[in-house]
C-alpha positions in Angstrom: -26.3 -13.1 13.2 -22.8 -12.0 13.5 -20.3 -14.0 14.7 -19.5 -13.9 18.3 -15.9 -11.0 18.8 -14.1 -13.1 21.2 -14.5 -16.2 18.4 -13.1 -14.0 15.9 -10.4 -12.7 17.6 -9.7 -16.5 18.9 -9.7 -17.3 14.6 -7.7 -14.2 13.9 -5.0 -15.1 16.9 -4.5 -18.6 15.0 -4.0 -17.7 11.8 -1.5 -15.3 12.9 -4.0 -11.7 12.5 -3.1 -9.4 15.3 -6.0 -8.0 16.8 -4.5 -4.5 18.6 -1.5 -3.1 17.4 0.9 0.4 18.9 0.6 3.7 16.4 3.2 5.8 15.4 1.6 8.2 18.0 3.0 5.1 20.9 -1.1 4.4 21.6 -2.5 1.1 21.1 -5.4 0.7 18.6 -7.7 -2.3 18.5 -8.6 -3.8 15.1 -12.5 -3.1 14.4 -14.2 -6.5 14.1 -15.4 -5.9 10.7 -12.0 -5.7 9.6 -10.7 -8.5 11.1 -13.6 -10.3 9.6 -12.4 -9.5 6.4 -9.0 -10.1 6.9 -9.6 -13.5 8.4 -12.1 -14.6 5.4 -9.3 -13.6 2.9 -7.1 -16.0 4.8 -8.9 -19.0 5.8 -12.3 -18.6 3.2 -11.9 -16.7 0.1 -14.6 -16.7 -1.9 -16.8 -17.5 1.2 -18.4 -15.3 3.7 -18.1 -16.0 7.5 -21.7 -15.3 8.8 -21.7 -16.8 12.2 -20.2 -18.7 15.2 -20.3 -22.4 13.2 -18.4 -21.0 10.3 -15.4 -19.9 12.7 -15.7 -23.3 14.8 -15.6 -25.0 11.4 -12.3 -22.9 10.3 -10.3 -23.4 13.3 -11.1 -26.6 13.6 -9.8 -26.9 9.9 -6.5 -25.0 10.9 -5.6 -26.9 13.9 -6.2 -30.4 12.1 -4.7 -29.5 9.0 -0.8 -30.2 9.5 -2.3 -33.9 10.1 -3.8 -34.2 6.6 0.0 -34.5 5.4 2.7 -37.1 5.8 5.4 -34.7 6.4 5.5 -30.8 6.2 5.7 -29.5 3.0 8.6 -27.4 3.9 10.9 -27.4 6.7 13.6 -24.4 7.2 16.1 -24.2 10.0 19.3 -23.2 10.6 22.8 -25.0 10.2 23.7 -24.3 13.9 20.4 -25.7 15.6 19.2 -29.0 15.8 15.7 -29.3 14.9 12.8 -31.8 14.4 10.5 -32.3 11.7 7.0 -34.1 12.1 5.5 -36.9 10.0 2.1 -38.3 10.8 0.8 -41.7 10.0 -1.5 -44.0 10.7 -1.5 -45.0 14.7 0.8 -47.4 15.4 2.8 -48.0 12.0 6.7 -48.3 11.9 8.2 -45.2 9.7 11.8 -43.9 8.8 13.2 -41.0 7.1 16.1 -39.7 5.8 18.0 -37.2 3.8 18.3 -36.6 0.1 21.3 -33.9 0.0 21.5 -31.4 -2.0 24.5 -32.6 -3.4 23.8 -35.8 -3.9 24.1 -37.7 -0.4 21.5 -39.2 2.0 21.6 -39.2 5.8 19.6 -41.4 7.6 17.3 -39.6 10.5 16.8 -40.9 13.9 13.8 -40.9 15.4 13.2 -39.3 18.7 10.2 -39.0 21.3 7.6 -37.2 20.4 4.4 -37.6 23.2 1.2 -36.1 21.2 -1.7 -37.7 21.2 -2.6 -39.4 18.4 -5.9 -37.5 16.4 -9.0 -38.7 14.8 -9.4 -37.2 11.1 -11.2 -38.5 8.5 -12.0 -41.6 10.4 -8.8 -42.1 10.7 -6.8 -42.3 14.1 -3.3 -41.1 13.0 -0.3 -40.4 15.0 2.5 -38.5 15.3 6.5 -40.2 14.9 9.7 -37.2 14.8 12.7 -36.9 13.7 15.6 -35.3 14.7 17.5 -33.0 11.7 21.0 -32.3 13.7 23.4 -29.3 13.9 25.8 -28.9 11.2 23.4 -30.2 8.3 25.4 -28.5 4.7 23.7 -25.4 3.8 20.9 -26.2 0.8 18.0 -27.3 -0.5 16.8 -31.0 0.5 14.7 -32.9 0.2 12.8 -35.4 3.3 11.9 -39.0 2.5 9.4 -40.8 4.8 8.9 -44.1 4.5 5.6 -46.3 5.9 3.6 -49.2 4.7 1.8 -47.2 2.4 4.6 -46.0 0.3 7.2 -42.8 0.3 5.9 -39.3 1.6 8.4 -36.0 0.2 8.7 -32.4 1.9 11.8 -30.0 1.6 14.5 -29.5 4.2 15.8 -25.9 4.0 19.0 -25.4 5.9 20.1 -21.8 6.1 23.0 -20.2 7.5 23.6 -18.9 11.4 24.7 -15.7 9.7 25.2 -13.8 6.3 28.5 -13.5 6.2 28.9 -10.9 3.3 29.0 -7.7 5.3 31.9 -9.0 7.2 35.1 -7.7 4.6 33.4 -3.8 5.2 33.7 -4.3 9.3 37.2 -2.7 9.1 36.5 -0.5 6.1 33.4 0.7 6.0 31.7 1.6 2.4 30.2 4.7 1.0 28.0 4.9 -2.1 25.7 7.1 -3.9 21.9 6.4 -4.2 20.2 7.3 -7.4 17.0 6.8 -9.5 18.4 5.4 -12.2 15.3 6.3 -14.8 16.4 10.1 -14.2 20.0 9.9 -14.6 20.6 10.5 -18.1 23.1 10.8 -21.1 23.4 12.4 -24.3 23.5 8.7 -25.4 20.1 7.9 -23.4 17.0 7.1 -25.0 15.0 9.7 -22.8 15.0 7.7 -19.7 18.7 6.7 -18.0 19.3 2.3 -18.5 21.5 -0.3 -18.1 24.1 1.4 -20.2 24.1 4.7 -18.3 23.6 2.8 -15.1 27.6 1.2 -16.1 28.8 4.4 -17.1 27.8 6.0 -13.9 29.4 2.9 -11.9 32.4 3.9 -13.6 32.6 7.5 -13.4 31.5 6.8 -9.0 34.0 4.3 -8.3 36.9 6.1 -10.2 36.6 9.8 -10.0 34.6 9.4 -6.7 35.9 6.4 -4.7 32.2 5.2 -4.6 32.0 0.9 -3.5 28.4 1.2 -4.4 25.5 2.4 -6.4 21.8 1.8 -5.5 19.2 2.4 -7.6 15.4 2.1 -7.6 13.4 -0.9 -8.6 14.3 -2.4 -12.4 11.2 -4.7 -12.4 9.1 -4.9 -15.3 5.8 -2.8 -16.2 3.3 -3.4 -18.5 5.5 -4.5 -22.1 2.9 -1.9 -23.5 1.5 1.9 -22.5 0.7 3.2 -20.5 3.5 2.5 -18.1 2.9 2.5 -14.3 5.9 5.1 -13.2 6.5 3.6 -10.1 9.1 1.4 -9.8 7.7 -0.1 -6.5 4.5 -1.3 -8.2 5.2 -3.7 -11.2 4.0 -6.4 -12.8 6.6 -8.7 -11.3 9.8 -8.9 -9.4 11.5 -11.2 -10.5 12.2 -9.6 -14.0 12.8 -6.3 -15.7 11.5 -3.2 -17.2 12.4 -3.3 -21.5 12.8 0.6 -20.5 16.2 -0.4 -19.3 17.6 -1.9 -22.3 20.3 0.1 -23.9 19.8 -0.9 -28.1 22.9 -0.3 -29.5 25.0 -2.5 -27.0 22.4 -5.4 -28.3 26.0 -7.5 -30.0 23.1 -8.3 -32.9 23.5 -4.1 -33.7 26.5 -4.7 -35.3 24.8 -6.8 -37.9 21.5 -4.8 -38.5 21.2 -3.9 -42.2 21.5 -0.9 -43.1 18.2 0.1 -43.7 17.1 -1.7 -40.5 19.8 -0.1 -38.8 18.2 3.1 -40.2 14.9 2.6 -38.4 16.8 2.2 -35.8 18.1 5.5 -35.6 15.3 7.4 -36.5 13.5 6.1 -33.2 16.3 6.9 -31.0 16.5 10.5 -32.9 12.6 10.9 -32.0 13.5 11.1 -28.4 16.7 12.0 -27.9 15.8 15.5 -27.9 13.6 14.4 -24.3 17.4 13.7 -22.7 17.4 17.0 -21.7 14.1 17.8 -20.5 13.5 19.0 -17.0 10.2 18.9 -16.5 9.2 15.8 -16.8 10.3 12.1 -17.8 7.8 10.5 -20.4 8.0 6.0 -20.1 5.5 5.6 -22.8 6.9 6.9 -25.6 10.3 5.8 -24.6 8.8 2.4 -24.2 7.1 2.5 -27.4 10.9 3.6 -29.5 12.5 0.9 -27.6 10.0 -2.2 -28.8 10.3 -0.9 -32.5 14.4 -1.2 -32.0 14.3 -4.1 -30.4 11.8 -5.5 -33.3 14.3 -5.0 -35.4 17.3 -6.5 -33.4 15.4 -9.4 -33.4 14.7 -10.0 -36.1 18.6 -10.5 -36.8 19.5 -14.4 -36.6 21.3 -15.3 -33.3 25.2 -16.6 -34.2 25.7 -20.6 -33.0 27.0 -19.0 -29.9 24.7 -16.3 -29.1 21.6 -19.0 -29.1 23.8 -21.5 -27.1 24.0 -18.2 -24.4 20.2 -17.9 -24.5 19.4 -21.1 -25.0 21.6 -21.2 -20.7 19.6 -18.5 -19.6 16.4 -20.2 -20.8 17.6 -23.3 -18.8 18.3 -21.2 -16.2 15.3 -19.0 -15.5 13.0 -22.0 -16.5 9.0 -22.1 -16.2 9.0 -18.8 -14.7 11.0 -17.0 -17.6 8.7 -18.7 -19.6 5.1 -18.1 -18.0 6.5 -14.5 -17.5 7.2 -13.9 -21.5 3.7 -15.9 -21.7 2.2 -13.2 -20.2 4.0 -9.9 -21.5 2.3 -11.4 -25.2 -1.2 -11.9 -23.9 -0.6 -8.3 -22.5 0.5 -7.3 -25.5 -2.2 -8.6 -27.5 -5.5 -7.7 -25.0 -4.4 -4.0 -24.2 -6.6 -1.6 -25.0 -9.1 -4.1 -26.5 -12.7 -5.0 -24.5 -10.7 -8.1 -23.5 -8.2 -6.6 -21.8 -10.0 -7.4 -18.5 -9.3 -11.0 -18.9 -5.7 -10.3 -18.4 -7.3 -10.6 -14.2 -8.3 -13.8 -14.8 -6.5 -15.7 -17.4 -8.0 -19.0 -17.7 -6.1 -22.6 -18.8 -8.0 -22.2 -22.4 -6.9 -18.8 -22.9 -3.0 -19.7 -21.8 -2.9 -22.5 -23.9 -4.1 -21.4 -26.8 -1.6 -18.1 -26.6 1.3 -20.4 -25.9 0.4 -21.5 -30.2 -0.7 -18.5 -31.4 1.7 -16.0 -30.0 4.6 -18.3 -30.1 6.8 -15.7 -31.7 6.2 -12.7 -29.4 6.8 -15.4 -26.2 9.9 -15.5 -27.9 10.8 -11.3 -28.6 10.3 -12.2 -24.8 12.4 -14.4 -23.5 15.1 -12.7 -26.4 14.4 -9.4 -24.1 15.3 -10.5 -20.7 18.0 -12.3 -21.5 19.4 -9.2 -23.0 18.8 -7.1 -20.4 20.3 -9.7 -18.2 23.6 -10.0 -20.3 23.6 -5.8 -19.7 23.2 -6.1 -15.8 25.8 -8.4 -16.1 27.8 -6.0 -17.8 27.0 -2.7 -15.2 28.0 -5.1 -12.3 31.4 -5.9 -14.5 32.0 -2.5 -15.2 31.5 -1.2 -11.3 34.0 -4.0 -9.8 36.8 -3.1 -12.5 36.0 0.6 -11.4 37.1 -0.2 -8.0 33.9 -0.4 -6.2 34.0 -3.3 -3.6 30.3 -3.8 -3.8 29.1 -2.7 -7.4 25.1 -2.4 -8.2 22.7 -2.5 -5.2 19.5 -3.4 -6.4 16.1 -3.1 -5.3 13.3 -5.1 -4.2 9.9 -3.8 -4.1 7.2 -5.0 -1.6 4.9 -6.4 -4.0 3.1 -6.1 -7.7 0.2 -4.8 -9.0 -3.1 -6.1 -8.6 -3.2 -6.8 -12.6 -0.3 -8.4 -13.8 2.8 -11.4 -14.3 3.0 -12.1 -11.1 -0.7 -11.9 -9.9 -0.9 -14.1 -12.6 1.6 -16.3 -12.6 2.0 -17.0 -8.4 -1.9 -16.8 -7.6 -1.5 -20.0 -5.7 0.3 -18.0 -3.3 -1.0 -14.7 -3.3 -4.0 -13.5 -1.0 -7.2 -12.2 -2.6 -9.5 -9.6 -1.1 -7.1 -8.0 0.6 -3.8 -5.4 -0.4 -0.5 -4.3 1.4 0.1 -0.8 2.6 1.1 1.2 5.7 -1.3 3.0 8.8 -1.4 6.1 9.6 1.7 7.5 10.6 3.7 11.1 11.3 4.0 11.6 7.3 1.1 10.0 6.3 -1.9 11.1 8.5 -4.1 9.2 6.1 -2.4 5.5 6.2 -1.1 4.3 2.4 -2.7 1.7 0.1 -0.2 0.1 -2.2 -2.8 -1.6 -4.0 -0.7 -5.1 -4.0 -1.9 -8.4 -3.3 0.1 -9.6 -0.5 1.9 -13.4 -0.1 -0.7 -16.2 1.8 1.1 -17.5 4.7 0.3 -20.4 4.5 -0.1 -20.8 0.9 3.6 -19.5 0.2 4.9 -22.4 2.7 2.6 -25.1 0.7 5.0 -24.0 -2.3 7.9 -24.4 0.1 8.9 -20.7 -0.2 10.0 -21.8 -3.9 8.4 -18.2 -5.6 10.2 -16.4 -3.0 14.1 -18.3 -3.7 13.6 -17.8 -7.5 12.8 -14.3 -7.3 15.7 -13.9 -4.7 18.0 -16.0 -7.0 17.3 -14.0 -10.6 17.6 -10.8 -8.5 21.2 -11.3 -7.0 22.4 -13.2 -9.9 24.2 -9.7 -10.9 23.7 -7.5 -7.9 26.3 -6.7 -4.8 23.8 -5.9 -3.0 20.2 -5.9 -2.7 18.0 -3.6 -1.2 14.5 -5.1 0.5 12.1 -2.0 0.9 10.1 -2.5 3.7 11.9 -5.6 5.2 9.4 -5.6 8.2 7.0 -7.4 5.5 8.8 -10.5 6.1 7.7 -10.5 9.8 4.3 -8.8 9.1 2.2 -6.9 7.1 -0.2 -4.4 6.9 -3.3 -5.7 4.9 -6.3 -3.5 4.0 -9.2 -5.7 3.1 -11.6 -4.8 -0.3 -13.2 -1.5 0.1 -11.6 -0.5 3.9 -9.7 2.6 3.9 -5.7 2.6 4.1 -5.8 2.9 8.3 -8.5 0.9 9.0 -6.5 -2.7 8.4 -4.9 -5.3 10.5 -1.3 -6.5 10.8 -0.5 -10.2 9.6 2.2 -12.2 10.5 4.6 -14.6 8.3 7.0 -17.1 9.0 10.1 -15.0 9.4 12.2 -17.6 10.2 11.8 -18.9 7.0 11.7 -16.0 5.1 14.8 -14.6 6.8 16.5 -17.8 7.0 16.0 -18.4 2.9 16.7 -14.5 2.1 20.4 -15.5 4.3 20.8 -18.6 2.0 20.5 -17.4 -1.1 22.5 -14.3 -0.6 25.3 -16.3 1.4 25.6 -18.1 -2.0 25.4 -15.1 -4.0 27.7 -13.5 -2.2 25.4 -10.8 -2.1 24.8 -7.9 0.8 21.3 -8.3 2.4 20.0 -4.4 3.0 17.0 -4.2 5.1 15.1 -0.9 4.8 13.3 -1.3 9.0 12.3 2.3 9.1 8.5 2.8 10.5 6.5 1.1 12.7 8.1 -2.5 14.4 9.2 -4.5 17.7 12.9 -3.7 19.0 13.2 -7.3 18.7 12.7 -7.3 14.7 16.1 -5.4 14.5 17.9 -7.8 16.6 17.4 -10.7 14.7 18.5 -8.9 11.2 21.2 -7.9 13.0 21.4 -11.9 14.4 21.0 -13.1 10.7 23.9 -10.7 9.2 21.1 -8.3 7.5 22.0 -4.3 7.4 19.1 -2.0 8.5 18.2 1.0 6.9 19.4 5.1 9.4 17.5 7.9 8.0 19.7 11.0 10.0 16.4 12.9 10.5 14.6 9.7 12.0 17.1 8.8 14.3 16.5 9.7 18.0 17.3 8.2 21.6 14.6 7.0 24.2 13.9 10.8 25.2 13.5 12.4 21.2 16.8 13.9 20.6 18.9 13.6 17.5 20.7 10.4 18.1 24.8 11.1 18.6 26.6 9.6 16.0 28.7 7.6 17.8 25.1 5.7 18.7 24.1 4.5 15.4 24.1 1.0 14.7 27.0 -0.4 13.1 25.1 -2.8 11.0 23.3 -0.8 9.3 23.5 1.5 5.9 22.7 5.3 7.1 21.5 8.1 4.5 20.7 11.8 4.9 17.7 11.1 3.1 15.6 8.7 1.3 13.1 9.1 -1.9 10.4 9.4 0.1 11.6 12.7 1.3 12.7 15.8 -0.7 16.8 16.3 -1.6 18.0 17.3 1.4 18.2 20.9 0.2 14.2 21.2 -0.2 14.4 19.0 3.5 16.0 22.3 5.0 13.2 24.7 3.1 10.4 22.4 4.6 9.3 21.7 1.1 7.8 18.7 1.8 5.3 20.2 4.4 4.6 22.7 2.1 3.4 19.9 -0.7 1.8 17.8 1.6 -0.4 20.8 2.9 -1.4 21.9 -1.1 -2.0 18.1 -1.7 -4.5 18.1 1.3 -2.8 15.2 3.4 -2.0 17.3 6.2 -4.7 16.7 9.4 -2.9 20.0 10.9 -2.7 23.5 9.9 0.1 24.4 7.6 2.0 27.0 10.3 1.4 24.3 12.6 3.3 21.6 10.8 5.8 23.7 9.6 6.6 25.1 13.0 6.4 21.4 14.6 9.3 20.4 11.2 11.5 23.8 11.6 11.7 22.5 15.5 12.8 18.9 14.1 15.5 19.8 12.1 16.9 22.4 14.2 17.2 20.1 16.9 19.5 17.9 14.5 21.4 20.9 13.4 22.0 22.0 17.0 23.9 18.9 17.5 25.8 19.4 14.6 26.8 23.3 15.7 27.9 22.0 18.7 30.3 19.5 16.9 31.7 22.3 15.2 30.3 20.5 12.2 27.7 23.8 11.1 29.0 27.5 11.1 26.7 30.2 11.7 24.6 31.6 8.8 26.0 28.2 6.5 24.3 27.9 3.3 22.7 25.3 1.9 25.4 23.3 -0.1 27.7 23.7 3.4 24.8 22.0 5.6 24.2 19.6 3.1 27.7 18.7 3.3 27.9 19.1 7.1 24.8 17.0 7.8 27.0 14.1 6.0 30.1 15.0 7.5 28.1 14.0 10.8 26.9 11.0 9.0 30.3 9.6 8.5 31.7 10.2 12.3 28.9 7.2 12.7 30.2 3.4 13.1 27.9 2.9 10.3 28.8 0.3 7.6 27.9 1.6 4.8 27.0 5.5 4.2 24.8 6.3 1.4 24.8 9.8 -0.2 21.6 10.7 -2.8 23.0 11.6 -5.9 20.5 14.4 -5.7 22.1 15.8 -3.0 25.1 16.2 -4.8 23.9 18.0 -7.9 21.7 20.1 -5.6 18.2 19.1 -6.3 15.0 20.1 -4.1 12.3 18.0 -5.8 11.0 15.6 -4.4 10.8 12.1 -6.3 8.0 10.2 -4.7 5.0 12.5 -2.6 3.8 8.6 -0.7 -0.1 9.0 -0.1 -0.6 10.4 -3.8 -1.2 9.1 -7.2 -1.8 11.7 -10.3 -1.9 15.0 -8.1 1.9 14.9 -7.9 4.4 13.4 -10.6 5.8 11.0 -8.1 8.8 8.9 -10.4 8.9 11.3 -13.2 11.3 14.0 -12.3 14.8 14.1 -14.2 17.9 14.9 -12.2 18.7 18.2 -12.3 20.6 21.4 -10.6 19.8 23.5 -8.1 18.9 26.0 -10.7 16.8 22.7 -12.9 19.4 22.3 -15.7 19.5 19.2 -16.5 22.4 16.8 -15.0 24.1 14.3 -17.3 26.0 11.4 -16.2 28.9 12.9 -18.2 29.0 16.1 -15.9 29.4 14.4 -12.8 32.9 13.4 -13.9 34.1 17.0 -13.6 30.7 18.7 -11.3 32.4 20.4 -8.5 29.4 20.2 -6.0 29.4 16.5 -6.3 33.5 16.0 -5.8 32.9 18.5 -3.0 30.4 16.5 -1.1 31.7 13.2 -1.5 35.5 14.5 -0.6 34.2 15.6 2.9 32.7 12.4 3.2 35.9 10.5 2.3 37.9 13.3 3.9 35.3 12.5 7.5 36.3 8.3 7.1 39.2 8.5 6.7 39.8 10.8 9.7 41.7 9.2 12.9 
C-alpha cells in the first residue's frame, strides 16, 4: 500500500522538502508524490524504502525526538549583534550549567534562563529541557559550549558570525571594475597548451596596469581526476577545496633551478610536445596537457627539498591537515585503479582498501601533497602580483555548486553528503528541459552534525589567496533543487538548508579573510533571499539582459542594485557579440533543447534584446546602424551609469569572440569548456597581445571614461 499524500507531505514539510514550488513561467507546480517519496527516503531513510503510513509515523516521530537524544546541539551559529539561546537536555529535574570556551582562550560563564517545554519521554527516559542565554556582543569565532550535569561534561560548538561582511565597504565610494575570464583558455607562448597560474599573474599584471582593472575572475580551479580523461568542466570536480595539477606552471617550481641537466631535458621535451597546441583554435585538449605536466612534475620532485623549502611544506601540511591529507590519499588510489576492473571501487572505498594505500602508495600521497602545496605557493604568487599591479581586489575565485558523483570529496565528506539524489536546476526560459548536475548534494542535517566544519575548511583553503570569491548559484545555501535516482532533471523538489548558518559562517570566514563574498542569485528565488545577502554584506550577481522591472522592461540603470556585481554577460551565454546574432537560439535549436520552433524563439529573443537596446538609443548611448564592437561597448557604457559596485567586463568581449563557452543542458554534443580565446576572426588571443590590443583598451576606456563621468 502506498503511503497516505497528506502523510508525506506532513514528513516532507518537517524535514524541510517543499511540496509546490513557482516556475520560471510565475505558475505554481506541485511536487508529484513519487518524487517527494524519493526525496524524503534520501533524507530521513537511505538505504531503506518507505512503503506505508507506519514507516512515515515512525520517521517523524524520529525527527521531532531527535534533538533530545543529545545533551547540547552539536552546533550553534548566531550572530554577534543578537542574543540567542542554546538548548541542553537532561535528565528531568537535574541541576546543569554551561559556559564558554573562547576561541581565544577565555571562558564565560552562561546564565540560565526560562525555558517552559515539557519535559519528553525517550528511551524510558523522562528528560527535560534547561537554556541558556548566549548574549550580544559575543567575539566573532569558533567556540566551543560546555554543559555540565551529574553525569559528566556534554560539548557542541558556538559559532558567532558577524552582523555584516564588512569587505565591500572601501568600493562604496569607488566602485571597481574587472574583467571575467576562463582562465584555461587564456594562453601564452609560455603556456603549456592550457592558460595556469603563471599566465593567470601575468594577465593580473597586464589588467591592473595597462587597463586599470581591480579585479580578475576566473572559472573554477578545483581539481579533476589526477589522471585522463579530465572532466572539462570546471563546475564539476572532484573536490572544492583543492586544485586542478593543470594549473601548475613547471618552470616557476624554485626546485627547476636545480633539475639536472638531463632531467631538466625531459623537462623540455614535454613542454615542446605541446606547446605547438598554444595556438590552437579549435579546441583546448586537458588530457594530454595533464599527462606532460605529471611527467614534469615527476621530475621536480624528485629534486630534494632545501631545509627551508620542507620547513614551507611541512606549514602548509600543518595547515591543510586531514583533509590535505585524505585528499592526496585519494588522487593515488585514483591514480592507481584508473582504467583497471577496479576502478569502480574508487565509489566505494572501504577502511581496508584506505589503509592499506596509505603503506603502499606512501610515496605518490606524497607527489601529492608536494603538488598542492605548489600550486598554493603560485596562487599566492598571482594574488601578489595583482595587488602590486594596482588592482584593489586581485583574483576572484570561484566556487562551484558541488562535485562529481565519483570522486575526493564524495569520498572523503560522505558523512555529509546525500545519496540517491543529485543537484540541478527545473525547467526554466533557457532550459526548457530542467538541468542535472549530476552532484550529490550536502545532508542538512548531516552537515550540521559535523558542525558546518567541511563547509569552513573549504571556505578557509579557498580565500586563503583570493580577493574575492565567487559562489555560483548562492541560492543553494537557502535551497536546492534535488533530482532523486532515475527522475528526470524537472521532475524534482526544492530542499531547504540552514541559511543562517551557512550565510552566517560564509560572513565569518570571509570577514577574516578579508575576502569579497560574490553571490551569483540569478534564476528562480524569494525577493526575500536577496535582502538578506544584501543584510549579511554579500554582492549579488546583474546580468544586463536579465534585468527588468515589475512590468518586463529593461531595468534603467539608475535602478540596479548597488550591492551587487553587474555583467553584460555571463559563460552561460555567448560573447556578447554572438548575444546580438542570437547565436545561442540558433545552437540550442540544432542541439534539440528548444520546445518552440526556431523562428519562434528567435523572433521572441530579437524582441528581448531590442527592447534593451531601445533604452540604450534613447540615452544616446546607441547610434543608428552601430556595429557590433560599438554596441558592445555601448551596452557597457550603460552598464557603468549603474550604482553598481563592481562592473565585470568578459574578456571575450573585448577580443571580440562569439562562441559560446558552456551550451548548459548539454554534455558531448557541444564542446562546452574547451574553446580557446580568440578574435572575432578565431586567431588565437595571447595574454601578451592584450597589453597593446586596441579592441580591449577601447572597451575598457569607455568603461573607465563612463565611471569616472560627473
Amino acid at each position: 500500500m502506498s503511503p497516505d499524500p497528506t502523510a508525506l507531505r506532513d514528513l516532507a514539510h518537517d524535514l524541510g522538502v517543499s511540496t509546490e514550488y513557482w516556475g520560471w513561467d510565475g505558475t505554481l507546480q506541485d511536487v508529484h508524490d513519487d518524487t517527494l517519496l524519493a526525496v524524503v527516503t534520501s533524507l530521513a531513510s537511505p538505504g531503506r524504502d518507505i512503503t506505508d503510513d507506519e514507516d512515515l509515523a515512525r520517521l517523524r516521530s524520529e525527527h521531532g525526538r531527535a534533538p533530545w537524544s543529545r545533551t547540547v546541539p552539536p552546533v550553534t551559529v548566531l550572530r554577534t549583534d543578537q542574543d540567542s539561546s542554546v538548548p541542553v537536555h537532561v535528565e528531568h529535574g537535574t541541576a546543569v550549567t554551561a559556559h564558554l570556551l573562547l576561541e581565544s582562550g577565555g571562558r564565560r560563564d552562561l546564565e540560565q534562563v526560562e525555558d517552559h517545554t515539557p519535559p519528553v519521554e525517550l528511551d524510558g527516559r523522562l528528560l527535560g529541557r534547561a537554556r541558556f542565554r548566549l548574549p550580544a556582543g559575543l567575539p566573532l569565532g569558533w567556540h566551543q559550549l560546555v554543559a555540565s550535569t551529574a553525569d559528566g561534561r556534554h560539548e557542541g560548538d558556538v559559532v558567532v558570525t558577524p552582523e555584516t561582511l564588512t569587505t565591500h565597504e572601501p568600493f562604496a565610494a569607488r566602485r571597481a571594475t574587472g574583467l571575467q575570464a576562463q582562465l584555461y583558455s587564456v594562453r601564452s607562448d609560455r603556456s603549456w597548451g592550457l592558460g595556469d597560474l603563471a599566465d593567470l599573474r601575468d594577465l593580473a599584471a597586464i589588467l591592473g596596469v595597462h587597463h586599470g582593472a581591480d579585479f580578475v575572475l576566473v572559472n573554477p580551479l578545483h581539481a579533476s581526476y589526477p589522471t585522463p580523461p579530465v572532466e572539462p568542466s570546471p563546475y564539476l570536480p572532484v573536490t572544492r577545496r583543492f586544485t586542478s595539477a593543470l594549473y601548475l606552471r613547471p618552470e616557476d617550481v624554485p626546485e627547476y633551478r636545480a633539475l639536472p641537466e638531463q632531467a631538466r631535458q625531459r623537462l623540455d621535451l614535454l613542454r615542446t610536445e605541446i606547446e605547438g597546441w598554444n595556438t590552437r583554435v579549435d579546441r583546448l585538449e586537458r588530457d594530454d596537457v595533464l599527462t606532460a605536466k605529471i611527467g614534469a612534475l615527476e621530475e621536480l620532485f624528485a629534486v630534494p627539498l632545501t631545509a627551508g623549502r620542507r620547513a614551507l611544506l611541512d606549514a602548509y601540511r600543518r595547515r591543510e591537515g586531514k583533509g590535505l591529507e585524505d585528499f592526496a590519499l585519494w588522487c593515488a588510489l585514483a591514480e592507481s585503479l584508473r582504467g583497471t576492473p577496479e576502478e569502480q571501487q574508487l565509489a566505494h572505498l572501504d577502511e581496508e582498501t584506505v589503509e592499506q594505500a596509505r603503506g603502499q602508495l606512501a610515496d605518490r600521497i606524497e607527489f601529492h601533497v608536494w603538488t598542492q602545496w605548489l600550486l598554493d605557493e603560485q596562487m599566492g604568487a598571482a594574488q601578489a602580483a595583482a595587488r602590486e599591479a594596482g588592482m584593489r581586489i586581485g583574483i576572484m575565485h570561484d566556487l562551484a555548486v558541488g562535485v562529481e558523483q565519483v570522486g575526493a570529496d564524495a569520498w572523503r565528506l560522505r558523512d555529509v553528503l546525500a545519496r540517491g539524489a543529485t543537484v540541478g536546476a527545473p525547467a526554466d526560459q533557457y532550459n526548457q528541459q530542467g538541468q542535472n548536475w549530476h552532484q550529490p548534494p550536502w545532508h542538512p542535517e548531516h552537515l550540521r552534525e559535523a558542525s558546518y566544519r567541511p563547509w569552513r575548511d573549504m571556505l578557509r583553503t579557498l580565500m586563503r589567496h583570493a580577493g574575492a570569491l565567487r559562489i555560483d548559484h548562492v541560492l543553494g545555501l537557502f535551497r536546492l533543487w534535488w533530482i532523486p535516482e532515475g527522475h528526470e532533471a524537472s521532475d524534482g523538489a526544492y530542499v531547504a538548508y540552514d541559511h543562517e548558518a551557512m550565510i552566517g559562517i560564509l560572513a565569518l570566514e570571509a570577514e577574516r579573510s578579508g575576502t569579497l563574498v560574490i553571490g551569483e542569485d540569478l534564476g528562480t528565488f524569494e525577493p526575500w533571499v536577496r535582502d538578506h545577502l544584501v543584510d549579511r554584506g554579500i554582492l549579488g550577481t546583474s546580468i544586463l539582459w536579465f534585468e527588468a522591472d515589475d512590468e518586463g522592461s529593461p531595468l534603467p540603470p539608475e535602478h540596479y542594485r548597488p550591492l551587487c556585481l553587474a555583467s553584460v554577460t555571463t559563460h552561460d551565454l555567448p560573447p556578447t557579440a554572438g548575444y546580438l546574432a542570437g547565436d545561442h537560439v540558433t545552437l540550442r535549436h540544432e542541439l534539440g533543447l528548444l520546445e518552440r520552433s526556431l523562428q519562434e524563439e528567435l523572433a521572441t529573443d530579437a524582441a528581448g534584446r531590442e527592447r534593451v537596446l531601445d533604452v540604450l538609443r534613447a540615452d544616446g548611448l546607441l547610434g543608428p546602424g552601430a556595429g557590433i564592437e560599438d554596441t558592445v561597448i555601448a551596452l557597457h557604457r550603460f552598464l557603468a551609469r549603474t550604482p553598481s559596485m563592481l562592473l565585470g567586463v568578459s574578456l571575450v568581449d573585448c577580443v571580440g569572440e562569439r562562441r559560446i563557452q558552456n551550451q548548459p543542458g548539454t554534455d558531448e554534443e557541444y564542446p562546452n569548456w574547451r574553446i580557446p580565446l580568440a578574435d572575432a576572426h578565431e586567431r588565437p588571443v595571447s595574454i601578451d597581445d592584450l597589453a597593446t590590443d586596441p579592441r580591449t583598451a577601447r572597451l575598457l576606456a569607455a568603461v573607465r571614461e563612463e565611471i569616472s563621468s560627473p
